[in-house]
DODREN-64701 format. One record per atom (N, C-alpha, C): atom name; x, y, z; residue number from 1. Coordinates in pm, whole numbers. Atoms other than C-alpha are relative to their C-alpha. Example, Ala and Ser with C-alpha at 12.3 -4.5 7.8 and 13.67 -1.06 7.14 Angstrom:
REM DODREN-64701
 atom     c1     c2     c3   n
    N     89   -119      0   1
   CA   1230   -450    780   1
    C     90    120      0   1
    N    -82   -119     -6   2
   CA   1367   -106    714   2
    C    -77    109     73   2
END
This chain:
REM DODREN-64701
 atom     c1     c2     c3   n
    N    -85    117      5   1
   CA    525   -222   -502   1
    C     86     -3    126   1
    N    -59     14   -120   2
   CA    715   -339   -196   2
    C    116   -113    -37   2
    N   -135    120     36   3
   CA   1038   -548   -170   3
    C    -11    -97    101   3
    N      6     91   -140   4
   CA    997   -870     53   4
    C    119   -129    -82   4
    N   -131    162     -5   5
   CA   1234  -1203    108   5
    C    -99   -110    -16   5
    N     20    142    -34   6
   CA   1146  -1537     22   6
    C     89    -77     67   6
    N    -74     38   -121   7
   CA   1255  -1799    295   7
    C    149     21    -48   7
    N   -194     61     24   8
   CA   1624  -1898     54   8
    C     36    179    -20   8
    N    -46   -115    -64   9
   CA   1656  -1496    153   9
    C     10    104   -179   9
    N    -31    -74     78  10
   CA   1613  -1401   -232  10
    C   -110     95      1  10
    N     54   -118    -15  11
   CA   1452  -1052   -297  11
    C   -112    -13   -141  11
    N     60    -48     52  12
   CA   1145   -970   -492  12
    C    -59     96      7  12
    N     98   -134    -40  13
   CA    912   -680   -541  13
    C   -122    -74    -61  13
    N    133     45    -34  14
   CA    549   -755   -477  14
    C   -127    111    -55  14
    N     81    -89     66  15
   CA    269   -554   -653  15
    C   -115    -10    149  15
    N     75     51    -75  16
   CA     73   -481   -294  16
    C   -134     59     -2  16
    N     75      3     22  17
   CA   -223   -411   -439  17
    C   -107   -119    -42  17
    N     35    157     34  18
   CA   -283   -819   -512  18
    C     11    -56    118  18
    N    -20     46   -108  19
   CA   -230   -897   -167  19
    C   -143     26     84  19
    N     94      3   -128  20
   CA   -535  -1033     28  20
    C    -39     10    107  20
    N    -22     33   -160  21
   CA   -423  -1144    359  21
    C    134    -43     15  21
    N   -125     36    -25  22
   CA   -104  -1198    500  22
    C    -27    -88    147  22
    N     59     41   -145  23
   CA    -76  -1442    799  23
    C    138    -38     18  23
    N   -132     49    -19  24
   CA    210  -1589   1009  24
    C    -62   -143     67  24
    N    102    132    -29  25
   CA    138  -1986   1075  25
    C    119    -84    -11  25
    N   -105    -94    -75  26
   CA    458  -1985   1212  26
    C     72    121   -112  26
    N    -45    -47     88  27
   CA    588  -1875    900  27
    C    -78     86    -96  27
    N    114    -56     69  28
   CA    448  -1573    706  28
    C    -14    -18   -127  28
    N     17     32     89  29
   CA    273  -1637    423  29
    C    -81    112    -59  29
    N     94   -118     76  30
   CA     87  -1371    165  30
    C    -78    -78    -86  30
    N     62     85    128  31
   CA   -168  -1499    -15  31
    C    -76    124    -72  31
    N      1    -64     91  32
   CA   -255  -1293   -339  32
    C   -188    -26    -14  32
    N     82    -22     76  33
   CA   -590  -1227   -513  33
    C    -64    -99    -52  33
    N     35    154     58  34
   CA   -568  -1497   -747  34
    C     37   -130     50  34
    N    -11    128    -85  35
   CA   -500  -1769   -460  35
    C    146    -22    -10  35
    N   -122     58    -11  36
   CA   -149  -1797   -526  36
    C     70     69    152  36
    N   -104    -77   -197  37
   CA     53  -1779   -139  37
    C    186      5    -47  37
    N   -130    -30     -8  38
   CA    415  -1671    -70  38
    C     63    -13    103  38
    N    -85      8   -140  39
   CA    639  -1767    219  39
    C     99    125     15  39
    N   -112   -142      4  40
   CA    838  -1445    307  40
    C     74      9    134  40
    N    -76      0    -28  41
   CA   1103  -1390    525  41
    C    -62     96    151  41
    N     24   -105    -75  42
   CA    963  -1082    699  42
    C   -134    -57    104  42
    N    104     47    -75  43
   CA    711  -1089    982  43
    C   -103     84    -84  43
    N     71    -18     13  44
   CA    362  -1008    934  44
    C    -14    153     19  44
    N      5   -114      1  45
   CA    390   -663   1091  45
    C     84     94    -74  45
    N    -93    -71     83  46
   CA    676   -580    860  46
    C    -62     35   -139  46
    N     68     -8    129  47
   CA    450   -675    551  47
    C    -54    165     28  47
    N     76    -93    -38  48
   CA    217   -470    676  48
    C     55    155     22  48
    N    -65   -138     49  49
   CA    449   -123    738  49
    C     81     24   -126  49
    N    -82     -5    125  50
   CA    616   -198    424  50
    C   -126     48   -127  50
    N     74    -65    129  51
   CA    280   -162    209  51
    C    -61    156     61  51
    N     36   -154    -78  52
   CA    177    127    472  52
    C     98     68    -96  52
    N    -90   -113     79  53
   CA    493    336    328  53
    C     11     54   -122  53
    N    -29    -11    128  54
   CA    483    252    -29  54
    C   -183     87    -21  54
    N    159   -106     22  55
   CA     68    382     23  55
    C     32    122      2  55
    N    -12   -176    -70  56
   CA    182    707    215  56
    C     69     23   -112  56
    N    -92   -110     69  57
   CA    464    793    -45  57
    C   -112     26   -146  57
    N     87    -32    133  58
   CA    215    750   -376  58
    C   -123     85     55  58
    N    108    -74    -16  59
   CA    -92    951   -185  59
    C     38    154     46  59
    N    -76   -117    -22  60
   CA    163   1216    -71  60
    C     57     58   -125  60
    N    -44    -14    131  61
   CA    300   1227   -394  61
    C   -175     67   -106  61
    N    158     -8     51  62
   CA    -67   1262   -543  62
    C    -73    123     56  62
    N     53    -84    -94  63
   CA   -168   1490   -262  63
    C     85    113    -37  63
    N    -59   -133     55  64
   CA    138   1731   -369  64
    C      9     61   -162  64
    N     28   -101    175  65
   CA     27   1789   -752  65
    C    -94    124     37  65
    N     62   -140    -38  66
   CA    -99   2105   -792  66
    C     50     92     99  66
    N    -46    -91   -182  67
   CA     64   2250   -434  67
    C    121     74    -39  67
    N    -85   -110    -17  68
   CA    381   2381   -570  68
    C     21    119     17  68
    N      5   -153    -50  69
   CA    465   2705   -471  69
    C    108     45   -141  69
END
């Protein structure tokens, strides 16, 4: 899940596993799975390191079961 802005600057969290394509056209838009789009606040490359992080922390997280010492 990731937290992005819609344009009137309010906050949601985004399940980014439903996320198709993101584009900027000037304004970025996400369009989902089931066709529904989203105008968001953030640029395109922000989407984009924002679902990067939330990947790395759940496969790191995943990757450290079993490892405790």
């Amino acid at each position: 899940m990731v937290i992005l802005k819609r344009i009137n600057g309010k906050e949601f969290v985004l399940n980014s596993d439903l996320i198709e394509f993101v584009e900027a056209t000037p304004d970025t838009i996400v369009t989902l799975t089931n066709g529904k789009k989203i105008v968001v606040k953030e640029t395109v490359e922000e989407v984009i390191d924002k679902v990067i992080n939330y990947k790395r922390e759940i496969y790191k997280s995943l990757l450290n079961i079993g490892n405790e010492v």
